[in-house]
C-alpha positions in Angstrom: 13.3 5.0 1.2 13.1 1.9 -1.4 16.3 1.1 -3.3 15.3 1.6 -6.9 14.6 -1.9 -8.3 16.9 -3.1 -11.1 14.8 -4.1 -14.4 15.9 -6.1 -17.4 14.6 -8.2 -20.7 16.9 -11.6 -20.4 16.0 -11.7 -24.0 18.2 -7.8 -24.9 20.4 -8.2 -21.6 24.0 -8.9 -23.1 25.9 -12.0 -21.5 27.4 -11.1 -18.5 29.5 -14.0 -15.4 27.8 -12.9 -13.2 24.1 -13.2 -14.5 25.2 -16.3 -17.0 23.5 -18.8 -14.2 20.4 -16.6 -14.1 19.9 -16.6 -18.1 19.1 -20.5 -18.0 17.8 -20.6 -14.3 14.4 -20.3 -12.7 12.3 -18.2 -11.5 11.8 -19.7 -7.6 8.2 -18.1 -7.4 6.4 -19.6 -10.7 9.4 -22.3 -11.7 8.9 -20.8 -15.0 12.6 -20.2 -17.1 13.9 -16.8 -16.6 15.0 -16.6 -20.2 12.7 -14.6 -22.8 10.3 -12.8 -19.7 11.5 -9.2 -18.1 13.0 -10.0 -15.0 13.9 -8.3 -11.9 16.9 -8.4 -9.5 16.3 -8.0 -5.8 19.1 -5.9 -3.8 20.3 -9.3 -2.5 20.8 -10.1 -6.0 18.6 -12.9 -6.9 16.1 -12.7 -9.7 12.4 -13.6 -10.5 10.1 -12.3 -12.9 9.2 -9.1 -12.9 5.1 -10.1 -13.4 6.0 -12.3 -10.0 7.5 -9.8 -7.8 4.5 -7.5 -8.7 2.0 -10.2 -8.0 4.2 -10.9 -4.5 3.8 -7.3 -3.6 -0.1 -7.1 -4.6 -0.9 -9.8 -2.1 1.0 -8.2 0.9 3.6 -11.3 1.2 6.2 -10.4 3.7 8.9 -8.5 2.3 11.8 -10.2 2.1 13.4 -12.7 -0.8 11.5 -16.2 -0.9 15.3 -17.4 -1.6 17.5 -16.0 1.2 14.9 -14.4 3.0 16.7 -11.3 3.8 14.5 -8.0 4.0 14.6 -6.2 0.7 12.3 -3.3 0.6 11.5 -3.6 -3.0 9.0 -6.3 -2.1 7.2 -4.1 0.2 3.4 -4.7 0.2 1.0 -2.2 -1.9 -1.1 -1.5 1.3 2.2 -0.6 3.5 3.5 1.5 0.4 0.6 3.6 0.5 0.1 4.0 4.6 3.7 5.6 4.0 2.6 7.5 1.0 0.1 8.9 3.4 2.3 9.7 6.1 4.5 11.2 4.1 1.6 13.2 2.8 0.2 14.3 6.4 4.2 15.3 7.3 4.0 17.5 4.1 7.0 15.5 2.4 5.1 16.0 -0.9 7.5 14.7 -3.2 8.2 11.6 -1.2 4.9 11.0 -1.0 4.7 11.8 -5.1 7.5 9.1 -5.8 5.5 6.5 -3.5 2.5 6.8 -5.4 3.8 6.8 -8.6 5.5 3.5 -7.6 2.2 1.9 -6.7 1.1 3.4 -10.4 3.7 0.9 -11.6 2.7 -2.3 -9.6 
């Protein structure tokens, strides 16, 4: 199953070391400033705006971080999130197959 995707407004987040680089950094997908947009972190800990992370997973990119490239399954493609949403249906793991669709509701 997905990790659960860390979500945060770098306008209300308080100043923390270890996200005091990402507050005046980039976001590597649009190279538009992180600071004043929601952002999300990625399980390999790198953030991008939340708006381009959705767009990443609309288009079915690969899933895997554009910085480090290692496999984060909160980048998982729309279309692969809903084959497993059917799956899970057709096994009659209803509320995994709930949680995946709500997810997609999201995106």
């Amino acid at each position: 199953l997905a990790e659960p995707r860390a979500r945060f407004d770098m306008m209300d987040a308080a100043p923390a070391a270890s996200r005091s680089d990402e507050s005046t950094g980039y976001c590597v997908i649009c190279l538009d400033g992180l600071q004043g947009h929601r952002c999300q972190a990625l399980s390999c800990s790198h953030v991008m705006h939340e708006k381009c992370v959705r767009e990443m997973m609309c288009h079915g990119l690969r899933a895997s971080c554009p910085i480090c490239r290692r496999a984060c399954a909160d980048l998982s493609p729309v279309q692969e999130r809903f084959e497993q949403a059917v799956l899970d249906f057709q096994r009659q793991r209803y509320a995994d197959c709930a949680k995946q669709l709500s997810d997609l509701l999201v995106i």
